[in-house]
N, C-alpha and C positions, 0 to 999 in steps of 0.2 A: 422759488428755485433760483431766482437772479441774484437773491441777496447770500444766499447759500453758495451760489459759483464768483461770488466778489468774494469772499469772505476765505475763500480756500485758499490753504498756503501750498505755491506753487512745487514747492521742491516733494512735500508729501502726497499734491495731486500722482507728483511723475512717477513717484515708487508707484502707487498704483496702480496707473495706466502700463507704468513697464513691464509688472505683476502678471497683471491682466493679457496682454497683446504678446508675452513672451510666455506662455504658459505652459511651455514643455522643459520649461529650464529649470534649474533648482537655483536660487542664488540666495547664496549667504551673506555676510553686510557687505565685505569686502569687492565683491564679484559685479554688485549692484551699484557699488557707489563710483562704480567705473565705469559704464554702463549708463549710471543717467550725469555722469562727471560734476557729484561733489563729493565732499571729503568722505571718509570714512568713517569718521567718527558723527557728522551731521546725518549720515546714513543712518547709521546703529541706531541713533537718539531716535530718528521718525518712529525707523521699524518696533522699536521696540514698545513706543507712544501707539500705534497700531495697533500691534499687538496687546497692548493692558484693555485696548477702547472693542478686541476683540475681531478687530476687523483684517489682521492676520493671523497667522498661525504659524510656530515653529516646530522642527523635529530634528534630532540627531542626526547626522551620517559620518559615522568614525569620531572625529573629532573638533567637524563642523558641522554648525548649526545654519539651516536651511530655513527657507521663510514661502511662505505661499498666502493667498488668499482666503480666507475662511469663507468658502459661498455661501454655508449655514445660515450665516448673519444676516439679513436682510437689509441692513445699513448697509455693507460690503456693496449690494448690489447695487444701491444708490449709490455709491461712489465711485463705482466704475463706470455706472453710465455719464456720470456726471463731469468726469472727467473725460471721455470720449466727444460729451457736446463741447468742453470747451475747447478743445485738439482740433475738433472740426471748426469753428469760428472761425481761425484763420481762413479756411478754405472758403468763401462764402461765396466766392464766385462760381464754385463748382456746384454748390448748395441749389445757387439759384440756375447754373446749366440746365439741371438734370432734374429739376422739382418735377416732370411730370413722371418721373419714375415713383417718386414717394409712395402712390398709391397702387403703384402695380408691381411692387416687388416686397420681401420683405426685408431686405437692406442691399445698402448700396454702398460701394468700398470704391475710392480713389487709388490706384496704388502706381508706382513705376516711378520714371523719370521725369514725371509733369508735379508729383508730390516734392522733391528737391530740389528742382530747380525750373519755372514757367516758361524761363526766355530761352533754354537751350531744349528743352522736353520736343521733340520732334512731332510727339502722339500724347493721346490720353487714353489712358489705360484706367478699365472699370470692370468690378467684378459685381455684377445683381442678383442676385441671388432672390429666386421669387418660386410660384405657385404654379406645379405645371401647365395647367390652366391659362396663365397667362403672359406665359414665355411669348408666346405670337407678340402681344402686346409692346410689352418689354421692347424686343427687338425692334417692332417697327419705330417705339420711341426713338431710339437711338438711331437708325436711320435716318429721320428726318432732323435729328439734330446732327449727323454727321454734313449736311447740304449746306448746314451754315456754318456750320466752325473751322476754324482756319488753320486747324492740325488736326490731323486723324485721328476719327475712335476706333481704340480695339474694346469693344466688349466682352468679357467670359462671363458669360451668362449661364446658371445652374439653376438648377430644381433643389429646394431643400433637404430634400433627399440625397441626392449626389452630393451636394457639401457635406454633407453628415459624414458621409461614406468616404470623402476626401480627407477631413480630419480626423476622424475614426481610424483612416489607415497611415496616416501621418502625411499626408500628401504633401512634400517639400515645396511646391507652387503655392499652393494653398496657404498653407503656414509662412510662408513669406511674404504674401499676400497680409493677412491676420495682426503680422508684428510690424509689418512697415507701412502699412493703409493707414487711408484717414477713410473714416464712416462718415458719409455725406447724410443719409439717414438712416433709419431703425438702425438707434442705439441701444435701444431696450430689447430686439429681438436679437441679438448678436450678442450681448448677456447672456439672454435666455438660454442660447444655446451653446455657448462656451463654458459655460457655467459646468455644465455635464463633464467635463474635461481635465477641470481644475481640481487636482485631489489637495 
C-alpha cells in the first residue's frame, strides 16, 4: 500500500477525494477544476483517464456532462480510501490524540476550525461515530483526554444509526462535517457507508 500511495499523482488523488467527500453535488470538468483550482483542461484530461480505467462515470444533463464515482468498481473503492489515508497524514498528531478511540468507534472525523488553522482553532471538534454499545466508552475517552489538552473538545458523538439517518435525510451538519473532515480513522468504514449514497 505505501508504494501504491508514493506513486499516486496528486492532482488525480484530489478529483477523487473531492468526488468522494462532496457527493451530493454534480460537477462537470469545468465546476471541479475550480473547486480543487487547476486548469480545466488538466481537469477534463484526469476525468476522462478515470473514466476509460472505469473508476468514474458520466451522464447528461441538458448540455453538460456530469461525472460521479463509479462504487461498482471495487478499484474505486481503493481509491478513495486510499486517498482519505493520505488527507489524514498530515494530521498525525490528531492520529495519535485520539488513538484510543480506534477501537471503540467506527470512525473518527476531525472537522472545524482546528482542521484550517491549529494556532488560531480555539476547540477541537470531533465527530465519532461508533456502536451503541459503546458510546459510554467513546465518551469517557474523550473526557479524560479533554484533562489534558490545552484547547477544548467538543465531541458529536452518534450511533451508526443516527448518521445513516443524518445523511439519509441530508443533514447539512453532517454533510459539512463529510466534505470538510479529515478521518483520523475507519477510512474503510466511511466508504462502506457512503458508498450507499453515491449514485
Amino acid at each position: 500500500m505505501e508504494i501504491e500511495k508514493m506513486n499516486r499523482p496528486k492532482h488525480r488523488e484530489k478529483i477523487i477525494r473531492t468526488l468522494f467527500k462532496n457527493f451530493l453535488v454534480e460537477y462537470n470538468s469545468r465546476s471541479l477544476s475550480k473547486t480543487i483550482g487547476i486548469t480545466h483542461a488538466g481537469t477534463f484530461k484526469i476525468l476522462k483517464k478515470l473514466e476509460k480505467e472505469n473508476i468514474v462515470k458520466s451522464r447528461k444533463i441538458g448540455k453538460a456532462v456530469v461525472y460521479s464515482l463509479n462504487m461498482e468498481n471495487s478499484r474505486t473503492i481503493t481509491e478513495i480510501e486510499l486517498s482519505l489515508i493520505v488527507e489524514s497524514e498530515n494530521y498525525n498528531r490528531w492520529i495519535e490524540e485520539f488513538k484510543k478511540l480506534k477501537d471503540k468507534s467506527k470512525f473518527v472525523i476531525l472537522f472545524g476550525s482546528i482542521v484550517k488553522n491549529l494556532k488560531e482553532a480555539k476547540d477541537i471538534d470531533i465527530l465519532i461515530v461508533t456502536e451503541k454499545n459503546k458510546l459510554e466508552e467513546s465518551q469517557q475517552i474523550i473526557s479524560e483526554r479533554s484533562k489534558l489538552s490545552y484547547k477544548k473538545i467538543h465531541p458529536l458523538t452518534q450511533t451508526l444509526r443516527d448518521f445513516n439517518n443524518d445523511v439519509s435525510n441530508k443533514n447539512k451538519a453532517i454533510i459539512e462535517i463529510m466534505r470538510t473532515g479529515i478521518v483520523l480513522y475507519g477510512h474503510r468504514e466511511v466508504v462502506k457507508i457512503l458508498r450507499n449514497y453515491i449514485k
